[in-house]
N, C-alpha and C positions, 0 to 999 in steps of 0.2 A: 339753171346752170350757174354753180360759180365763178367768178369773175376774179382773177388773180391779175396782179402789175406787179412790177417790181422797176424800183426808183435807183436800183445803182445804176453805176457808169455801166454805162455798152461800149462806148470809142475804148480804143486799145490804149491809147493815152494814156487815159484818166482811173483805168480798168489795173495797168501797171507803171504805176510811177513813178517806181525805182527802176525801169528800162534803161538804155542808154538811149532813146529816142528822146526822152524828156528830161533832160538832165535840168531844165531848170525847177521840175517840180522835186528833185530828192531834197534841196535843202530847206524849202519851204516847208515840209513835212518833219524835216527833221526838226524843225525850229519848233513847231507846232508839238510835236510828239517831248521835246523837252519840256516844253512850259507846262503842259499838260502832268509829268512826271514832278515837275516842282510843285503842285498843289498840295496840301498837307496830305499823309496818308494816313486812312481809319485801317481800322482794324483787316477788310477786306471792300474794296472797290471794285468792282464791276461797271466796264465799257466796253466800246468796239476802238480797234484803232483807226486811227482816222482814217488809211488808205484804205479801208474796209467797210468802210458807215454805211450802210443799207437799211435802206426803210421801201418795206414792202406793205400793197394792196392785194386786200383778199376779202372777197365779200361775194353776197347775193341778195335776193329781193329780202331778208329775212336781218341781213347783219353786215355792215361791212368793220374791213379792220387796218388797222393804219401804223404797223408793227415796225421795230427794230430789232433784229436779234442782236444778246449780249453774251458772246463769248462767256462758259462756262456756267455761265446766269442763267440763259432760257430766254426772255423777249418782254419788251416794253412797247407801250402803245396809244393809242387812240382806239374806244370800241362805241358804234354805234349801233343799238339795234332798230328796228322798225316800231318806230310808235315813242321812243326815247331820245332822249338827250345825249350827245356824246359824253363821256367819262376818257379818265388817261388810267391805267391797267397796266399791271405788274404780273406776268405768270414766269413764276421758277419753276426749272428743271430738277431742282431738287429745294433741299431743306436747308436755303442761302437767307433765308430773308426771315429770323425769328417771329413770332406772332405778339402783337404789341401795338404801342404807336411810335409812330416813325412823321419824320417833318419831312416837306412839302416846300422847293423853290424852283422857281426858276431862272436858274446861277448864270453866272455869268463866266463864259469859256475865258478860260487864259487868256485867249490873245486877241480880246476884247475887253479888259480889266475897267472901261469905261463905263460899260452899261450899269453895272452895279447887281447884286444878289434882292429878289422880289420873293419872301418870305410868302408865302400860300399856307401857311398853318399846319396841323397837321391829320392825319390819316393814319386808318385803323388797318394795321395788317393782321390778317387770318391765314390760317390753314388751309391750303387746297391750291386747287390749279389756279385760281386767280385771286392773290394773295392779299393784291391791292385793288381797288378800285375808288378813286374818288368824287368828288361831287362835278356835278354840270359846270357851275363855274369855275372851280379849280383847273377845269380839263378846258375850258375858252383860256383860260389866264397863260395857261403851260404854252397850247396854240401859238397865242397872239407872243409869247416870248420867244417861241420858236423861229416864229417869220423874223423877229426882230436880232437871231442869234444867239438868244439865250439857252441854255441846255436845263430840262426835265431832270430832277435830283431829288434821289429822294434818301434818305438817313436816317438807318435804324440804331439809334444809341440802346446802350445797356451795358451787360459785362465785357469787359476788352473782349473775350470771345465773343462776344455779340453784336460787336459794332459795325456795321455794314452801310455802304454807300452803294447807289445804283446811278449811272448818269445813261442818257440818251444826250446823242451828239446832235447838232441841227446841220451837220453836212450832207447837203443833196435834199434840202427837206420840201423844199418848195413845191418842185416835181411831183412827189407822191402825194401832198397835202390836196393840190390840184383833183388827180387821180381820185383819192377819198371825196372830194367834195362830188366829183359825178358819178362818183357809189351810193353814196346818200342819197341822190335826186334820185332812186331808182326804189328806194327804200317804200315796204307796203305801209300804210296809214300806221296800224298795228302791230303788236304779236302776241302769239298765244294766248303768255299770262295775259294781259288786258281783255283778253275775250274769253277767255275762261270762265269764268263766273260774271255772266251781265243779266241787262237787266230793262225790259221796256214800261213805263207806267200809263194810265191813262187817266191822268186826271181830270175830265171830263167827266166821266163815268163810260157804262156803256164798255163795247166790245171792238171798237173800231179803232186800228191803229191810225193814232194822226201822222204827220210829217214827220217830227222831230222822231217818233218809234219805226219810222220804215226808216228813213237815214241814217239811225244805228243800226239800223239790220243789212241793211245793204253795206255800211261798212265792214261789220262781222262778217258777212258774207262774199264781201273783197278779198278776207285773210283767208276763207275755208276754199274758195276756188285755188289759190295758193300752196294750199297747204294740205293736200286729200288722207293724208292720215288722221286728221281730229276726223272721227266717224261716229260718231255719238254724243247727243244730245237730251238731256232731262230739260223737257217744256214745262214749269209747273205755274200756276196760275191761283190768284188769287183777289180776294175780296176787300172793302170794308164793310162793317157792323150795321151799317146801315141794309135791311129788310130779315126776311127769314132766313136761318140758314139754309134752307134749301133754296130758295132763290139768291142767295151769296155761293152757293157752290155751284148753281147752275151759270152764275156769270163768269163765275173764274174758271169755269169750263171751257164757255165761251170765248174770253181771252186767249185761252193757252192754244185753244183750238183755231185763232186769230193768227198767233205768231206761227205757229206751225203748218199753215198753209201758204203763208207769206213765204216761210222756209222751202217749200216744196215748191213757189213758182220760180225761186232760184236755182234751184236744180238740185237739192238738198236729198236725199235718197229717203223714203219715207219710212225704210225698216229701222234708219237709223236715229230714228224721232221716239223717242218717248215720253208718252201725257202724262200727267198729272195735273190736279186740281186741288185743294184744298179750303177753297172758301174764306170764309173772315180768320180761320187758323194760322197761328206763327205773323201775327203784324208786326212788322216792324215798328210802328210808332203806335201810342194810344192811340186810340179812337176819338180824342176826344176834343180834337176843333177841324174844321173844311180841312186846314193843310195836312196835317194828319192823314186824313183819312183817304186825300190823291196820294200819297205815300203807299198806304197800302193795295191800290189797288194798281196791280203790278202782274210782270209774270217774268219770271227767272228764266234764265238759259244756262245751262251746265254741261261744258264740253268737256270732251273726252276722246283720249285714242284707244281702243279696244283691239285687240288682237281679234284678228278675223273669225279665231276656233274658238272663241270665249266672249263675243259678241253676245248680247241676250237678249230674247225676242222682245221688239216694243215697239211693231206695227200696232199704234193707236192704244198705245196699252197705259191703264187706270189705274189709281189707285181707289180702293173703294174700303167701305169699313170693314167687311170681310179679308182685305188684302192690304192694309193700311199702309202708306209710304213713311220710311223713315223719315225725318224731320230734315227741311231744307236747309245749305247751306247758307252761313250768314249774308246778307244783301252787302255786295259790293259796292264800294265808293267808287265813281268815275273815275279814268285814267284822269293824270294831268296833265295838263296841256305839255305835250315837247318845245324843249328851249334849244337854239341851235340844230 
């Protein structure tokens, strides 16, 4: 179930503050909403106004998001998924933001001219629904300026028609930032891509998953209790050089036949397992010292979401030289560890 908040004013107050209830907030804002108007202007600038700053939570086990919307713009943010690092994120509603590079601060609001402008370098925007996204630590740096009052700015130079500024206000930010952090604490280990193509080895030799290969499997298997649409799986298995090949095919038999029962005491649906084996074929590394050769002795996992009418039968199903499997996808490199 997704989990939505939202960080603006609720009190009627602070909700209308040009009321005559509160007459002390209209010239405060007025004050605020000039100096604001005194900053140099580019080409086109994009903000909310200040009696307006809303920063919204919206997430689930899978994503949370930690958004501003920007009047005519479309919305600026904080995005974390499961298994990553936060990033800060630019999605336009239209074609506001040329594709390029564009710089990266976080400025300092008028009416704080003390804190100073914290240059973060710059950032590559693209085409599409999310135009921007920058690095893990760019998107701590933006944060920690936030909490401090500084505002998310980012500037697309190029031709006068192309010169575009995008600000995020830090009014009310605290509240939602809050909110976001207990989105995250909910966030699964992984997501998809990262289990998508994995990978157990057994460097030992032999058919026996150790520790280290059941506690990646159990994590994989954290994300698919989560997530029942990945339904398909390719098990393939494999050898090193070391004996005949028929006793290297008969182990990575063994293997594959290893992982895939391990999968099925987790409650894995057994139609939607498909074996393979290939033996000392497709090594990743030569064969030709010990470490090597724990390298290849391995067995891939290759998920997939399959439409239920185009699902293909692969209860316990082989590749044999009669039926040969296409050649396996390249071995993944481990996720990286998540920062923040």
């Amino acid at each position: 179930m997704a989990l939505k908040f939202s960080a603006a004013a609720t009190d009627k107050q602070s909700k209308y503050p040009f009321t005559p209830r509160s007459p002390a907030v209209r010239p405060r804002y007025l004050v605020l909403t000039t100096l604001l108007l005194a900053v140099p202007a580019w080409g086109m600038t994009f903000q909310s106004r200040l009696e307006s700053v809303e920063w919204k939570v919206e997430g689930d086990i899978f994503a949370c998001r930690l958004l501003q919307p920007i009047p005519r713009f479309g919305s600026g943010g904080f995005l974390r998924r499961a298994g990553e690092a936060t990033v800060f994120e630019l999605r336009p509603s239209g074609q506001w933001l040329p594709a390029g590079s564009a710089s990266l601060k976080a400025a300092a609001v008028p009416w704080k001219p003390g804190l100073g402008d914290i240059s973060l370098g710059s950032v590559k925007v693209v085409e599409g629904e999310q135009a921007l996204a920058t690095s893990a630590q760019q998107a701590q740096r933006l944060l920690a300026g936030l909490m401090e009052g500084r505002m998310p700015q980012v500037s697309r130079s190029g031709a006068l028609d192309d010169r575009v500024e995008v600000r995020l206000l830090p009014v009310r930010f605290e509240p939602a930032y809050q909110q976001f952090q207990v989105c995250t604490q909910k966030l699964l280990a992984v997501n998809f891509e990262q289990i998508r193509h994995s990978q157990v080895n057994f460097p030992g030799g032999g058919d026996t998953l150790d520790d280290v290969a059941k506690a990646k499997l159990d994590l994989i298997d954290g994300y698919l209790k989560a997530d029942p649409t990945v339904n398909h799986v390719i098990v393939s298995g494999y050898s090193d050089n070391q004996g005949t090949r028929l006793d290297n095919r008969q182990e990575s038999r063994l293997r594959a036949i290893a992982v895939m029962e391990y999968l099925k005491t987790k409650g894995f649906p057994a139609e939607q397992i498909e074996l393979r084996f290939f033996g000392e074929q497709y090594p990743v590394a030569p064969n030709t010292s010990k470490a090597n050769r724990a390298l290849n002795r391995r067995v891939t996992l290759v998920f997939s979401r399959v439409p239920p009418s185009t699902e293909p039968p692969a209860t316990g199903s082989t590749s044999t030289a009669a039926n040969p499997a296409e050649p396996p996808a390249p071995t993944p490199a481990p996720p990286a560890k998540p920062k923040g």
